[in-house]
C-alpha positions in Angstrom: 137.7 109.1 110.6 134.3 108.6 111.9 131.2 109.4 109.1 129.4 112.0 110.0 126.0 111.8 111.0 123.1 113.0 108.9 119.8 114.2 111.0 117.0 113.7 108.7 113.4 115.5 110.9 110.6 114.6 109.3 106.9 116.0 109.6 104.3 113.9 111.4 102.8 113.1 114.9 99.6 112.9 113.4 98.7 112.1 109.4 102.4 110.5 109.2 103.1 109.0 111.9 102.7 105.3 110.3 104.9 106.0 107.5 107.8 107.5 109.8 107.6 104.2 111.9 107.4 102.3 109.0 110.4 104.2 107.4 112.2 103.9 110.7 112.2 100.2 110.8 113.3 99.8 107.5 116.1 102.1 108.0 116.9 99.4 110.4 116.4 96.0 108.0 118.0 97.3 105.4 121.0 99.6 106.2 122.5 98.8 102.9 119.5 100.6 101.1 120.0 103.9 102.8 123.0 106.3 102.7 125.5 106.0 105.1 125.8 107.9 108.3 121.9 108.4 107.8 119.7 109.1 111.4 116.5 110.5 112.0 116.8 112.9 114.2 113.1 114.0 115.2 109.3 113.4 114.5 108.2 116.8 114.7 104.4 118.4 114.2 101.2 118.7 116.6 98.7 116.4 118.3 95.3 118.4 116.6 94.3 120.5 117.8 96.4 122.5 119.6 95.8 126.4 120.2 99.5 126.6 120.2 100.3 125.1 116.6 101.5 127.5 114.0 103.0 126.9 110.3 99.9 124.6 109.7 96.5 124.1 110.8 94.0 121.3 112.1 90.9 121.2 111.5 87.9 119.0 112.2 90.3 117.2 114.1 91.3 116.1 117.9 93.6 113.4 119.1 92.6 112.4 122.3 94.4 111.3 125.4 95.4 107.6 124.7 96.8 108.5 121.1 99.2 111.4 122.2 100.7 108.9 125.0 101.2 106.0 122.4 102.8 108.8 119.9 105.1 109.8 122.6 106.0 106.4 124.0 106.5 104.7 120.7 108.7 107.3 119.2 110.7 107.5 122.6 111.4 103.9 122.8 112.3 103.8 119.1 115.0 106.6 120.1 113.1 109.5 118.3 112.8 112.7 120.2 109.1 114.3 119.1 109.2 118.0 118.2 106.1 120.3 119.2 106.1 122.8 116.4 104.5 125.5 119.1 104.7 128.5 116.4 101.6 130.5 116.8 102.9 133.9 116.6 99.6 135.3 118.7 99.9 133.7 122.1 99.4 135.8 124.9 99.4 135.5 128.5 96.1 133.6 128.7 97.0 131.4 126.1 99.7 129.5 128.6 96.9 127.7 130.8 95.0 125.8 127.3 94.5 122.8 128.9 95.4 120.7 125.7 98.6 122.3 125.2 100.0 121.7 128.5 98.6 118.2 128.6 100.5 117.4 125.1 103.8 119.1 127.0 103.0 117.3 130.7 103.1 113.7 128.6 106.9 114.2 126.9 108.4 115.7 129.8 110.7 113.5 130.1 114.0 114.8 128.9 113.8 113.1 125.3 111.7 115.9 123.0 112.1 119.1 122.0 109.7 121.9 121.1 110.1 124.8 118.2 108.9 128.4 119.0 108.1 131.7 118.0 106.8 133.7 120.7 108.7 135.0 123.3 105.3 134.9 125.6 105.4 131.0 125.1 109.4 130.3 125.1 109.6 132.2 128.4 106.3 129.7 130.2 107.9 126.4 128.4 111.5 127.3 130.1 110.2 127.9 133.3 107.3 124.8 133.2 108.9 122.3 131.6 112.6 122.8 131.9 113.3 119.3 130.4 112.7 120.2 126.7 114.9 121.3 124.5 113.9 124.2 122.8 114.8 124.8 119.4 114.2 128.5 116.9 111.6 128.4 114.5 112.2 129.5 110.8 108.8 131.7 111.3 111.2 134.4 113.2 112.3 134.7 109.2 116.0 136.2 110.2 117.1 137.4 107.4 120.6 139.1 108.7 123.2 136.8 108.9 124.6 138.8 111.8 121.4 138.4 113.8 121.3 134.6 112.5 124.6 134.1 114.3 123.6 135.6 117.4 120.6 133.1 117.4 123.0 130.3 117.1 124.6 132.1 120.2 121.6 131.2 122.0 120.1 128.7 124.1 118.4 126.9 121.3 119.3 123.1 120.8 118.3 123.6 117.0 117.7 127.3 114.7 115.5 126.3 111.8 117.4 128.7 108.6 115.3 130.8 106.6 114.1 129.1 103.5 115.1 132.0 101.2 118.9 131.3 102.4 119.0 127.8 100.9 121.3 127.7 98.4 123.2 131.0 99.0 126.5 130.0 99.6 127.8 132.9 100.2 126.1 133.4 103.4 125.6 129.8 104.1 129.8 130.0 104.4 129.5 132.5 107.1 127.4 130.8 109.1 129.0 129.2 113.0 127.8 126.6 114.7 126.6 125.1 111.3 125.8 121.9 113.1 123.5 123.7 115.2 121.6 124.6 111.8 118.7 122.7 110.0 117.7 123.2 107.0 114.4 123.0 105.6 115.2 121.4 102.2 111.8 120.9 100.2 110.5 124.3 100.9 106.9 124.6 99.2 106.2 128.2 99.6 107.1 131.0 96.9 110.8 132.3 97.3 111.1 135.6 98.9 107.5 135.8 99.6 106.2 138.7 100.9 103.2 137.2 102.7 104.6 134.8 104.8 104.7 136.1 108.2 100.8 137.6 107.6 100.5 133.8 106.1 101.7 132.8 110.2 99.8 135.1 111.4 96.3 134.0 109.6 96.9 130.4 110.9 96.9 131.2 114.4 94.0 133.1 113.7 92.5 130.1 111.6 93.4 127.9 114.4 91.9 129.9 117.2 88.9 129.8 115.4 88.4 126.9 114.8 88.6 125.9 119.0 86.5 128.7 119.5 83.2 127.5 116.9 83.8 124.6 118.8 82.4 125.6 122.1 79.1 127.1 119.8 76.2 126.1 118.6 76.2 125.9 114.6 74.1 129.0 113.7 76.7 131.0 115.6 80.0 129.3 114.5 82.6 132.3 113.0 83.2 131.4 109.4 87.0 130.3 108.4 88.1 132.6 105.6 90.5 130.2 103.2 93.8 131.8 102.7 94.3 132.7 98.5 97.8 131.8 97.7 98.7 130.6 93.8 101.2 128.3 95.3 99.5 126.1 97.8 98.9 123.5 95.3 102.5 122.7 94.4 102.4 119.3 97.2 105.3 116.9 95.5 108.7 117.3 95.1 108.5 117.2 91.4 106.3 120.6 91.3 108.8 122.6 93.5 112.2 121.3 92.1 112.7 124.2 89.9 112.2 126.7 93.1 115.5 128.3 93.6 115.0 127.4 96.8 114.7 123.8 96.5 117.8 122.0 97.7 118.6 118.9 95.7 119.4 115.6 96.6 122.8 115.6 95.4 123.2 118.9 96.5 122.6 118.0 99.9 125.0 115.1 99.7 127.6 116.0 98.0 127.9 119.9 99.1 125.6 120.7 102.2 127.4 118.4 104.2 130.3 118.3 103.5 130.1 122.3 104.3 129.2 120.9 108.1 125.8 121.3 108.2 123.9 117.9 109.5 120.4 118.6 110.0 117.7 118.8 107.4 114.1 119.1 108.0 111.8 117.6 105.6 108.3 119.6 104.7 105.1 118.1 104.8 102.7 117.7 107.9 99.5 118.1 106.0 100.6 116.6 103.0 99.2 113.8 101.2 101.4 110.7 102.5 102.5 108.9 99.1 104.0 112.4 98.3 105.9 112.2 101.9 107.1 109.2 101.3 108.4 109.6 98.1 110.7 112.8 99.8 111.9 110.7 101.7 113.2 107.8 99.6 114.2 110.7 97.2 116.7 112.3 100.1 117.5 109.2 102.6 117.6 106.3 99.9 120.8 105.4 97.6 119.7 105.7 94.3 120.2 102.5 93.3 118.0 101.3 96.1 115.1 103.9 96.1 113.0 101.9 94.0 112.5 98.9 96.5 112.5 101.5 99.5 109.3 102.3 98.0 107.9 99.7 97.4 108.2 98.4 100.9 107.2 101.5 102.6 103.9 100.5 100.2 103.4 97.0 101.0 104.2 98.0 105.0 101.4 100.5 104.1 99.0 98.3 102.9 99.9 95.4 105.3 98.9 97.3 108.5 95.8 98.4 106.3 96.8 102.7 106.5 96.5 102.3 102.3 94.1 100.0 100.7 94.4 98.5 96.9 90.5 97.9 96.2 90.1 94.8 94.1 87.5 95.1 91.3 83.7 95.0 91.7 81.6 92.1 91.5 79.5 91.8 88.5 76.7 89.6 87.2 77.2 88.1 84.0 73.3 88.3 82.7 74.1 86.4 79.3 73.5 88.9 76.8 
């Protein structure tokens, strides 16, 4: 019987990027360290700063032309579909011609990536402009109704991102079809059940707007950018959120998740500080027994190409006294 394959997505066209090609390539040296039937099955994120991001935001940021088409071609050649996460739930008609946006989408058009959406408005422009891409359905539609989440499975959606609060609810992850047209976000960081997190979308793309619009103004005219209260936005590692119920474990992912059928997890983090990232992922993609020197060579590879630095100690003057 063939293994089955594993699709691990991980956050990062941006602020990760070097640690997912890093991690790639070890995944690659050493296939003995990583579980078997492992794959990484997209990079997935936003070139800042893009009016059509949504679930995060940039700021104070901008990627220009040459670092978007060395994003795209090295994760392409390297087999790794990139994932716009195109989420902002505001978008309207005038939206579609940001010239940024479509530049992003003109570069990966090439039958390889994928993009992740909300808005109807934007879904409907990508289909018809850039046919090529696989489209896939965010998890900030928050279907709660596993009825309705089967009809979105019924749909022309290469990938439906579940609802967070439906992680380890096996009763309704059972009556789930396709399940291999599922992923799973399995290191959520938000509060379960929340009751803010669609007005929590909604703020971003107003954040993000924002933000592009103080750009084109003069400082003394620049809209402030209210900061969003939330008693849980400083939970970043997996250690603070592991006692969430909807925290899914690394043994239960192994050793119940898939064998259930479902085969693609998506792993949280696009904003967050990297040594946290990478420590996810040697916590879900490493065997146990190897997870130690995983990490240490994502942080040597890390230092080597000179992303982290390990400052030596300052010079003194010995002055005899």
């Amino acid at each position: 019987m063939a293994k089955r394959s594993v699709k691990f997505h991980l956050p990062g066209l941006r602020y990760n990027f070097p640690l997912n090609m890093i991690f790639l390539m070890l995944i690659d040296q050493y296939p003995q360290f990583f579980m078997d039937g492992l794959e990484i099955g997209s990079f997935y994120g936003e070139f800042p700063c893009s009016l059509w991001n949504g679930g995060r935001v940039s700021l104070d940021d901008q990627c220009d032309a040459l670092f978007v088409r060395n994003v795209i071609r090295d994760a392409n050649a390297a087999g790794i579909p990139i994932r716009y996460t195109y989420t902002n739930p505001l978008i309207t008609e005038a939206d579609l011609a940001d010239k940024y946006c479509n530049f992003c989408m003109h570069e990966a058009d090439n039958g390889k990536n994928q993009v992740l959406v909300v808005s109807p408005v934007l879904e409907e422009y990508i289909r018809k402009t850039y046919p090529k891409f696989t489209i896939c359905s965010s998890t900030c539609k928050e279907i709660r109704n596993l009825d309705k989440l089967n009809a979105e499975l019924k749909k022309d959606y290469g990938l439906v991102v579940l609802d967070y609060n439906f992680n380890n609810k096996f009763d309704i992850l059972r009556g789930i079809e396709p399940k291999d047209k599922v992923e799973v976000l399995i290191n959520p960081c938000c509060e379960p059940e929340c009751r803010r997190r669609g007005q929590h979308y909604k703020y971003l793309a107003t954040q993000q707007r924002t933000e592009l619009e103080n750009r084109k103004l003069p400082p003394n005219m620049r809209k402030p950018i209210q900061k969003w209260e939330c008693k849980f936005e400083h939970l970043p590692t997996l250690y603070s959120i592991a006692g969430f119920p909807t925290f899914i474990s690394r043994d239960k992912l192994w050793n119940v998740y898939v064998p259930m059928g479902y085969s693609n997890f998506k792993i949280e983090g696009r904003t967050s500080n990297m040594l946290s990232v990478m420590d996810t992922y040697c916590y879900y993609m490493a065997k146990p027994e190897h997870r130690d020197a995983v990490r240490m060579l994502c942080l040597l590879n890390l230092e080597n190409r000179h992303i982290i630095t390990v400052n030596k100690p300052r010079r003194g003057t010995f002055d005899g006294n």
